[in-house]
C-alpha positions as CSV (number, residue, x, y, z in Angstrom):
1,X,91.4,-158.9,-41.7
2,X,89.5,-157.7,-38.9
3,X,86.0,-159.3,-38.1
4,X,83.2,-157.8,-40.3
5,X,80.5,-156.5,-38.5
6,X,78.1,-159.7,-39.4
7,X,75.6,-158.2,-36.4
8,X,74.5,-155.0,-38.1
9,X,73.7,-156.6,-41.5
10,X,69.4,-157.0,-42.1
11,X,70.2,-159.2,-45.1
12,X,73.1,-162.1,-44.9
13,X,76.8,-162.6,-44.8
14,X,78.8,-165.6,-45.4
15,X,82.6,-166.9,-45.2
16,X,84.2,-169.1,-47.5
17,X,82.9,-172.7,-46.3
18,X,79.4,-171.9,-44.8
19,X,77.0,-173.6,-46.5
20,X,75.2,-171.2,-48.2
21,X,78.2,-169.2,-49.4
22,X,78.4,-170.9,-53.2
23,X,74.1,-170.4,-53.2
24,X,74.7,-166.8,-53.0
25,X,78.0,-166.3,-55.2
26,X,76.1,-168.2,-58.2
27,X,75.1,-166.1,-61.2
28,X,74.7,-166.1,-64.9
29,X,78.5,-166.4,-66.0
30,X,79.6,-170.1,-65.0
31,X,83.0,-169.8,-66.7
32,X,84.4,-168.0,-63.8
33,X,83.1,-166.4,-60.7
34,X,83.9,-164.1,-57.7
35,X,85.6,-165.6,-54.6
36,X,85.5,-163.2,-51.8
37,X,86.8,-163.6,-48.3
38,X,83.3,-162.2,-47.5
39,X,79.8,-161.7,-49.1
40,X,77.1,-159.7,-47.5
41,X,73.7,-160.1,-49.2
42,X,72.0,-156.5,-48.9
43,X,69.0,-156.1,-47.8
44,X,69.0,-152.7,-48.1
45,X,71.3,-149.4,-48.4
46,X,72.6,-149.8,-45.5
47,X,73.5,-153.1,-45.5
48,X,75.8,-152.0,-48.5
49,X,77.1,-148.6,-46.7
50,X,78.4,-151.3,-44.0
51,X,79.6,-153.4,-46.5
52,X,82.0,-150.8,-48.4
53,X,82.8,-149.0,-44.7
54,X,83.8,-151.8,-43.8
55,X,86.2,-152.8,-47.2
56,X,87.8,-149.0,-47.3
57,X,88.8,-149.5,-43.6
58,X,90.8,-153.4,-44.1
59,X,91.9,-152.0,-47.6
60,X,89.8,-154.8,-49.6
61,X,88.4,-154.5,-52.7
62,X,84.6,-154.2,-53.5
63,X,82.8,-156.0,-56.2
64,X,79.0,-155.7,-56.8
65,X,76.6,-158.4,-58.6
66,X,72.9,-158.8,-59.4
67,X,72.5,-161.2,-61.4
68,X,76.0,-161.6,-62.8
69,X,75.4,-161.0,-66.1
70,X,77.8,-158.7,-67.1
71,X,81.1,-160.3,-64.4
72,X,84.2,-159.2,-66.7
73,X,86.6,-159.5,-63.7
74,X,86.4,-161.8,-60.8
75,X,87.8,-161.0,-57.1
76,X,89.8,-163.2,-55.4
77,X,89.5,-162.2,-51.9
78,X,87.9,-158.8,-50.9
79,X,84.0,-157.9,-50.2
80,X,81.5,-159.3,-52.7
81,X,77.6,-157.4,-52.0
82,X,75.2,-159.3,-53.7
83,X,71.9,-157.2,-54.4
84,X,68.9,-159.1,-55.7
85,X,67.2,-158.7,-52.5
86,X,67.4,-154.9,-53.3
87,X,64.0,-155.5,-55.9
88,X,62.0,-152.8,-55.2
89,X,60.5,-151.0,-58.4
90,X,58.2,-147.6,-58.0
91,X,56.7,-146.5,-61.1
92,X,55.4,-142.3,-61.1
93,X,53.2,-142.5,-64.3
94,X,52.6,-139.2,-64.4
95,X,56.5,-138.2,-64.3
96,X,57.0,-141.1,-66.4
97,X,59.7,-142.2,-64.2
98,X,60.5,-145.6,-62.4
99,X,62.8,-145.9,-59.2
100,X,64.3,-149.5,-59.6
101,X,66.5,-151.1,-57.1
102,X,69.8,-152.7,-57.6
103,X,68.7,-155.9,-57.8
104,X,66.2,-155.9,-59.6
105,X,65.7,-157.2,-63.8
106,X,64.0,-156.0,-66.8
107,X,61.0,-158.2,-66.7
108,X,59.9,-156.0,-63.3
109,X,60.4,-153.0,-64.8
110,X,58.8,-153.6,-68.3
111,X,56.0,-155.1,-66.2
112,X,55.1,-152.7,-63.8
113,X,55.5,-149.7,-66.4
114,X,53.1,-151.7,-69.1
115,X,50.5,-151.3,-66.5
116,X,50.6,-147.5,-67.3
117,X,51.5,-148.1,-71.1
118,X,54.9,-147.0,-70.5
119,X,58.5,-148.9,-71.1
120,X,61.8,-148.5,-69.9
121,X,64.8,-148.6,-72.0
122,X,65.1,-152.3,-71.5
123,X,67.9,-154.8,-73.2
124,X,67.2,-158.2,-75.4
125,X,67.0,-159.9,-72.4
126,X,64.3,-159.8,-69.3
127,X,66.5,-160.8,-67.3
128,X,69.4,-159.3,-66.8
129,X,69.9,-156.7,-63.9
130,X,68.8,-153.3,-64.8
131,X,70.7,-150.8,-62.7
132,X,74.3,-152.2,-63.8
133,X,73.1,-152.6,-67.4
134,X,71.9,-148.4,-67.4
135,X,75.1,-147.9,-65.8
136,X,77.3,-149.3,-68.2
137,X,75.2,-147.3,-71.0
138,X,72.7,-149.9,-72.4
139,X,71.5,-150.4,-75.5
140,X,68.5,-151.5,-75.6
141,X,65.2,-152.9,-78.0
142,X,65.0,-148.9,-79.6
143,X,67.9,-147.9,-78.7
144,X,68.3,-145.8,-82.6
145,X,64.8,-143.8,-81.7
146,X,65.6,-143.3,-78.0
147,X,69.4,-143.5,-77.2
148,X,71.3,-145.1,-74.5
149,X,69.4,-146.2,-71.4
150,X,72.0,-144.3,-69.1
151,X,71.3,-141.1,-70.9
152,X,67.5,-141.4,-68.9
153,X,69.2,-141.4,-65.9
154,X,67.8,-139.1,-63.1
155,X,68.9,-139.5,-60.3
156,X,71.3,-142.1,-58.5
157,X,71.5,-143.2,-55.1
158,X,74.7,-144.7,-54.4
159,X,77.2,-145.3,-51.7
160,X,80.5,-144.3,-52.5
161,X,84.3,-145.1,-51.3
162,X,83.8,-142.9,-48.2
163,X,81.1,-144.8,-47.0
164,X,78.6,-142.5,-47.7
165,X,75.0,-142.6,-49.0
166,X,73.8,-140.6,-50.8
167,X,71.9,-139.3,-54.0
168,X,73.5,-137.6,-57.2
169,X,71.7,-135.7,-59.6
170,X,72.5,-133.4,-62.6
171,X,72.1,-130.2,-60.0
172,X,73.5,-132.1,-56.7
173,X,76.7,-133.0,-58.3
174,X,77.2,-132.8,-62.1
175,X,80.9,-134.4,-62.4
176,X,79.7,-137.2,-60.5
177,X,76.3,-137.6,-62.6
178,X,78.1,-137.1,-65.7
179,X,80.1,-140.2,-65.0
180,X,77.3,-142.5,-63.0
181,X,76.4,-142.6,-67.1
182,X,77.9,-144.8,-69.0
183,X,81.1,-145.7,-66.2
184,X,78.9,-145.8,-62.8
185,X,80.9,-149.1,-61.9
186,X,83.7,-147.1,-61.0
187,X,82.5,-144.6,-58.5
188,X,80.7,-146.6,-55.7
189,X,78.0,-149.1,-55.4
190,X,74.6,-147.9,-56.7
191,X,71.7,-148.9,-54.8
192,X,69.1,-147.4,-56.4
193,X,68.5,-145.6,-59.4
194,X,65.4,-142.9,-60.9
195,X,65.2,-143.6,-64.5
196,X,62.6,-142.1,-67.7
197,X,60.7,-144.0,-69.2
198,X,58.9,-143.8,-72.8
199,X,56.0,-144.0,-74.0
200,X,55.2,-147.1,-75.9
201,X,53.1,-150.1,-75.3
202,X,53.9,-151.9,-78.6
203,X,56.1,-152.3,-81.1
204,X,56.3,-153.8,-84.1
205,X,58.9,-157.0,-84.0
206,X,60.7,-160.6,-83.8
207,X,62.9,-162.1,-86.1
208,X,63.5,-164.2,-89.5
209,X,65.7,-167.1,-89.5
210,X,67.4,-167.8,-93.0
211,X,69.3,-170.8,-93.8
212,X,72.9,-171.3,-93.7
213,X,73.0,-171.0,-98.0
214,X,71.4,-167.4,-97.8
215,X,74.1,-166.1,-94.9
216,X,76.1,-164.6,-97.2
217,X,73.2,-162.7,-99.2
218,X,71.4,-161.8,-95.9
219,X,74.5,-160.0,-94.3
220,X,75.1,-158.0,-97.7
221,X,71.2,-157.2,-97.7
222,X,71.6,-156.3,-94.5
223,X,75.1,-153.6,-94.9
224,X,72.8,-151.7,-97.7
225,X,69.2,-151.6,-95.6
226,X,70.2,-150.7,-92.5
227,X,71.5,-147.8,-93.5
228,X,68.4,-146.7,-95.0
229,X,65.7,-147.3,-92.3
230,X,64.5,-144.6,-89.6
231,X,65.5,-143.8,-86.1
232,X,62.2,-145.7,-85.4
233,X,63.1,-149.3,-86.0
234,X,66.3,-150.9,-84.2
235,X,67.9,-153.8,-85.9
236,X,70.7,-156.7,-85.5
237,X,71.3,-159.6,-87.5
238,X,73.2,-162.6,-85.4
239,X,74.7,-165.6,-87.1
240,X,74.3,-168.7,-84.8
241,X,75.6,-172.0,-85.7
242,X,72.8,-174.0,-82.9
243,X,73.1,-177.6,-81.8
244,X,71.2,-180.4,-82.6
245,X,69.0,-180.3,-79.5
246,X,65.0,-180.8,-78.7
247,X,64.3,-178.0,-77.0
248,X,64.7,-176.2,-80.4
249,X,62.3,-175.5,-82.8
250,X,62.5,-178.0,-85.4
251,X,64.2,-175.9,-88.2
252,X,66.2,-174.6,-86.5
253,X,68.1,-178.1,-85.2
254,X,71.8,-178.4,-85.9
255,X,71.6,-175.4,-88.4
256,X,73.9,-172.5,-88.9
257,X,71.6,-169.6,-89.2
258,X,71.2,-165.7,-90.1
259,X,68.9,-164.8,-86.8
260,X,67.9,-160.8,-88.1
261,X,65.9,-159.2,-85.7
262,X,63.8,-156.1,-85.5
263,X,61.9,-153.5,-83.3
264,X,60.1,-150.5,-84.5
265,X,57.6,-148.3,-83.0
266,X,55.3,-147.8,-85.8
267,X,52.6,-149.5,-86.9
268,X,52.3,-153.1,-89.2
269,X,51.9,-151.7,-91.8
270,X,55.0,-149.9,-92.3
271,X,56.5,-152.3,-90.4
272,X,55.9,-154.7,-92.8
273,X,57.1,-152.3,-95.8
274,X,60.6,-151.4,-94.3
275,X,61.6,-155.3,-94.0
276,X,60.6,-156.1,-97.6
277,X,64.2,-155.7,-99.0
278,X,65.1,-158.1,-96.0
279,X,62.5,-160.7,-96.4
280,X,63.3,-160.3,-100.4
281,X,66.7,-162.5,-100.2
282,X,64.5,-165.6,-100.0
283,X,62.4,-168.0,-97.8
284,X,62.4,-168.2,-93.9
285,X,63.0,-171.1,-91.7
286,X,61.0,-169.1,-89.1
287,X,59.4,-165.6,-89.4
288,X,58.2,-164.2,-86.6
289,X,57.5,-160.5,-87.2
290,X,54.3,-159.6,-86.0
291,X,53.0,-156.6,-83.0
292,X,53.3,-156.9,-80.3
293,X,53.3,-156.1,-76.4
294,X,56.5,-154.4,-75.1
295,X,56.3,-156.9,-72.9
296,X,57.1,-159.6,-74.9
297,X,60.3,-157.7,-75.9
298,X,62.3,-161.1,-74.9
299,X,60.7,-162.8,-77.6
300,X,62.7,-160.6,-80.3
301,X,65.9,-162.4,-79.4
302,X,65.1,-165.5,-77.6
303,X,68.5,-164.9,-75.3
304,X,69.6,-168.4,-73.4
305,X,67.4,-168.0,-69.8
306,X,69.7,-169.9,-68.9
307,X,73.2,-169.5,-66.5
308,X,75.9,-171.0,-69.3
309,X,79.8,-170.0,-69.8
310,X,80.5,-167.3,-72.0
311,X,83.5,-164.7,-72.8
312,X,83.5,-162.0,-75.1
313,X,84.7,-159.2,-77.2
314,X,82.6,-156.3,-79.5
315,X,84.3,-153.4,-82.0
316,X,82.8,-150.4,-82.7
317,X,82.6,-149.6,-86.1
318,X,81.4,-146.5,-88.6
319,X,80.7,-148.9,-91.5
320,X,80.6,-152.4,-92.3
321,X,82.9,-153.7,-94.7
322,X,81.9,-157.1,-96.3
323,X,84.9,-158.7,-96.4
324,X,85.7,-158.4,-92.4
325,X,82.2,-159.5,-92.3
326,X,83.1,-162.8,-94.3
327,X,86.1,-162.9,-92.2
328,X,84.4,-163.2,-88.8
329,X,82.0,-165.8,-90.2
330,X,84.6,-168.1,-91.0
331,X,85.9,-168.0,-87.6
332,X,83.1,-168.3,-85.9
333,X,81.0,-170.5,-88.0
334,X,80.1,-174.5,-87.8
335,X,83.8,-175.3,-87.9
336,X,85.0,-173.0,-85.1
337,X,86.7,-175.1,-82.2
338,X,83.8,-174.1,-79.8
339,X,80.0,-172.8,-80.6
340,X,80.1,-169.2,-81.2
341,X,77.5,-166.3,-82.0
342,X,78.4,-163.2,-84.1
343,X,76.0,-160.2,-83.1
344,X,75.9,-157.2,-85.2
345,X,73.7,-154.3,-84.3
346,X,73.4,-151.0,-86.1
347,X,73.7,-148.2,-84.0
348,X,72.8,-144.2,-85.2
349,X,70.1,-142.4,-84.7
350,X,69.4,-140.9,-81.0
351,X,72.9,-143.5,-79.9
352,X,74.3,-140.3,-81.8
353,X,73.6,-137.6,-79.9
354,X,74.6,-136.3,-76.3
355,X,71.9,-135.8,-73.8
356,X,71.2,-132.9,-71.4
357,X,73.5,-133.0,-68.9
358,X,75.9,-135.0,-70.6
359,X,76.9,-138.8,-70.0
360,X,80.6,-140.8,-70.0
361,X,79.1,-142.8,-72.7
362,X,81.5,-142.5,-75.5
363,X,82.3,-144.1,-78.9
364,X,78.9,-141.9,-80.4
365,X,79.8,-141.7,-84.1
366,X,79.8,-145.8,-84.5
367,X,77.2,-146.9,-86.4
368,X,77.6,-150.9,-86.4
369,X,78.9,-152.9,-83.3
370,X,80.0,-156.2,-84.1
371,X,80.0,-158.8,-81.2
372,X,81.6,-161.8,-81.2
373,X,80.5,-164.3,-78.0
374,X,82.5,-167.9,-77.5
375,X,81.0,-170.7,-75.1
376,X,83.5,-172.4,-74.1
377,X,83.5,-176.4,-73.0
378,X,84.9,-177.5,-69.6
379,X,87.9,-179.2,-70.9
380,X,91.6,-178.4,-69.7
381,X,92.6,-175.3,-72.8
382,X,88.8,-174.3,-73.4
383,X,89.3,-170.9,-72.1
384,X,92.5,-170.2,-73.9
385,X,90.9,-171.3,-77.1
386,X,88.1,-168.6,-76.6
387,X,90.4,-166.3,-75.9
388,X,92.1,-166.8,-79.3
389,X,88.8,-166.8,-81.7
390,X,88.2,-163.5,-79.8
391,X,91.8,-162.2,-80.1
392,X,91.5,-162.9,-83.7
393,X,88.2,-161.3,-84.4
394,X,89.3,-158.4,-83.1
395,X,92.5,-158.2,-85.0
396,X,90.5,-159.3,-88.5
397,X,88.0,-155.8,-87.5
398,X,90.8,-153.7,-86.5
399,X,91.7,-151.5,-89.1
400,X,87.9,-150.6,-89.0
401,X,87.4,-150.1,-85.3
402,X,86.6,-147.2,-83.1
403,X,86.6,-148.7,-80.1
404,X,84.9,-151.1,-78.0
405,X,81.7,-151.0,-75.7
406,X,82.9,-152.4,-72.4
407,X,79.1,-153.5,-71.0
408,X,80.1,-156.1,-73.7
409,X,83.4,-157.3,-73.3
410,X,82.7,-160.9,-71.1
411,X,86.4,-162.5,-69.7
412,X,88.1,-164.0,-66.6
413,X,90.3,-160.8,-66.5
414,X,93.1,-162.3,-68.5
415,X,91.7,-160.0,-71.3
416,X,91.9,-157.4,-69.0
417,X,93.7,-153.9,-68.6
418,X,93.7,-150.5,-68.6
419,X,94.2,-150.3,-72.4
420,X,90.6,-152.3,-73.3
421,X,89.5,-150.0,-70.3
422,X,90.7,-146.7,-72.4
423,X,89.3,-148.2,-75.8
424,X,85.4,-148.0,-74.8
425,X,85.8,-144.2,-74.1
426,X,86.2,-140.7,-75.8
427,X,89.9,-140.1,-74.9
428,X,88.7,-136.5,-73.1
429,X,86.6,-138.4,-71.7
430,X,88.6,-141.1,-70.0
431,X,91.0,-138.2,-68.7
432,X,88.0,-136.3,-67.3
433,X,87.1,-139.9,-65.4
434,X,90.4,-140.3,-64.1
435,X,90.1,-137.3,-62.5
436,X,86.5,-138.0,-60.9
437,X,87.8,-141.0,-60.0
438,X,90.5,-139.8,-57.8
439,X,88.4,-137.6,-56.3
440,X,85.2,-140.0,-55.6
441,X,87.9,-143.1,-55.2
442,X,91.5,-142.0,-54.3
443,X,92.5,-146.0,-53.4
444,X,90.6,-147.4,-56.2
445,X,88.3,-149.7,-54.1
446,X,85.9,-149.9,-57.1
447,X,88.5,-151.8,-59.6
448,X,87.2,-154.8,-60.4
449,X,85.0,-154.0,-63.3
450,X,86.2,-152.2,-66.2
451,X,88.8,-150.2,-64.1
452,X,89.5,-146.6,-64.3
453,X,93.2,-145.6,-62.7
454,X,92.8,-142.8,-60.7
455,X,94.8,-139.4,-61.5
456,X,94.8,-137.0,-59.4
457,X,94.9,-133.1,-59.9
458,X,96.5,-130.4,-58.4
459,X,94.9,-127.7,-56.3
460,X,91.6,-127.0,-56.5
461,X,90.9,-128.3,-60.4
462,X,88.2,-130.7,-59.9
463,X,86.1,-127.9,-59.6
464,X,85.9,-127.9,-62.9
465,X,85.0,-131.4,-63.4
């Protein structure tokens, strides 16, 4: 490998063995990280145009983290840019628009746009990084009443394979837009993106926690109401099996628990009317519902702040059927070989529909997504035994699945391939991005994370891309 060009970087770069290079690599995901032969922490766009100039030239693949989140597939070797020094957030209240940089997490956005009484299309948790979470699609606290967070895309500026910068819109490029939402990962490293924002200052929200007697009652409960309530209110229900630690609340201790959480943008009042058939199964541990601030959003799923190991897997689904349900529970419940946390989250509503200017976002007619999330221990096996509750789960929801959503899907790459790839796309649609993808990325330097193979075409058919 020739030398890297350390001199014209503003932010840093470090070699395997210098002493800050495991400070920099370390993110969320401690079951696995990246090991590059060389990590540049941008300080800017440029730094990153370097960076991936300087990878396309030696042949090296690129990865990209924030705040590592979402790390499905780990480099060995190749260029790493790390981007949390990349935190700049601009909010344009009267376009009701935000320009977010790539480093930077929900909690600055949702902050910054309160001030104006506006909210971005922000996840259960604050924070994880919110330009590769839009990218990947994003589904966020009202997702049913305002669809995917990539579908408010406006504008992207990204470097691509060339080692170029520069920005994409709907009217600049609309092949490349039309993929930067919902498979952005694949077609360069996005530095910066322009996103919408909504309207709402409030909502109405939290969560009840049911013991581990009413499970069964809650998830049936749940399988008839959810498909009765409005685009307005977002829903999941997780089933959590917690250990006995202090840093818990009290009930909560030890217990396996049905964790149903809820977000609508309406008012108490019928707020409090469309959960009645919910809170009907029987008493709380802890009930939470209440209004308020959009910037307490966090509090609505209480995610672990925390950097932990994780891998996981999600189906699609258009219905939920109880006994799959029941299925997964046993798995993943108190006598699991490893803590696990089923998630299901009812989709519909505005996750249904298209928006102008199309996005790569795919999958559209599932209503439910069922997730199933293993923390595995540090003994020798752990990770093979997480990979076999999750191989499992997703053969007990098979005959039911559409497809998977790969923002989602958490593994050391053994999981991996272009098949799961495939599965979290509209079939046209992966073609279509195969396509882009040789055009935008001919040697695939972007194929770490949720790889698309690029196919060329003959002639002069991209223009219709």
């Amino acid at each position: 490998m020739n030398t890297f060009p350390a001199d014209e970087i503003k932010g840093s770069v470090l070699f395997p063995g210098d002493e800050e290079y495991e400070a920099e690599l370390a993110g969320f995901q401690t079951a696995y990280g990246h090991r590059p032969s060389v990590v540049v922490g941008a300080a800017g766009a440029e730094d990153v145009r370097i960076a991936v100039e300087f990878a396309a030239g030696q042949g090296l693949p690129v990865a990209v983290q924030a705040t590592g989140h979402g790390l499905s597939v780990a480099t060995e070797g190749g260029v790493l840019i790390t981007t949390r020094r990349m935190d700049e957030v601009r909010i344009d209240a009267a376009a009701r628009t935000a320009r977010i940089g790539a480093g930077v997490r929900w909690e600055q956005v949702v902050g910054a746009a309160a001030e104006h009484g506006l909210a971005p299309l922000s996840g259960s948790s604050p924070g994880v990084g919110a330009v590769s979470y839009t990218l990947g699609g994003g589904i966020g606290l009202l997702a049913r009443q305002f669809g995917y967070a990539s579908d408010r895309i406006r504008s992207a500026e990204i470097v691509t394979a060339d080692g170029r910068l520069r920005t994409v819109t709907a009217d600049s490029d609309p092949g490349l837009f039309w993929a930067l939402r919902g498979a952005g990962h694949n077609f360069g490293v996005v530095t910066a993106l322009e996103i919408e924002l909504v309207q709402v200052a409030q909502v109405y929200g939290g969560g009840m926690f049911f013991a581990a007697e009413r499970i069964a009652d809650v998830l049936e409960a749940y399988r008839t109401w959810s498909a009765t309530v409005p685009e307005a209110l977002t829903s999941s229900v997780g089933l959590i099996a917690y250990p006995d630690m202090e840093q818990l609340p009290a009930p909560l201790r030890g217990q396996y628990v049905a964790h149903v959480r809820i977000a609508f943008d309406g008012d108490a009042a019928d707020g409090e009317r469309l959960v009645e058939p919910l809170r009907a199964v029987g008493p709380r541990l802890i009930d939470t519902l209440r209004t308020l601030p959009y910037t307490e959003g966090g509090s609505i799923y209480q995610d672990p702040p925390f950097p932990h190991a994780y891998l996981g897997t999600n189906v699609l689904l258009s219905a939920l059927d109880a006994e799959a349900l029941e299925a997964v529970r046993e798995l993943t419940g108190p006598g699991a070989p490893m803590m696990s946390v089923v998630d299901v989250r009812h989709l519909g509503g505005a996750l249904s529909r298209r928006p102008e200017g199309g996005s790569a976002v795919g999958r559209r007619d599932a209503q439910y997504i069922v997730r199933i999330i293993t923390m595995p221990g540090e003994h020798e096996g752990a990770l093979d035994e997480a990979r076999g509750v999750l191989d499992r789960a997703e053969e007990i929801l098979a005959p039911w699945s559409l497809g998977l959503a790969l923002p989602f899907v958490y593994g050391d790459g053994a999981r991996a391939g272009e098949a799961q790839t495939r599965a979290g796309y509209d079939p046209q649609d992966y073609e279509r991005l195969a396509r882009l993808k040789a055009v935008h990325d001919p040697a695939n330097l972007f194929r770490l994370n949720r790889n698309i193979t690029p196919v060329a075409v003959p002639g002069n058919a991209t223009s219709h891309m």
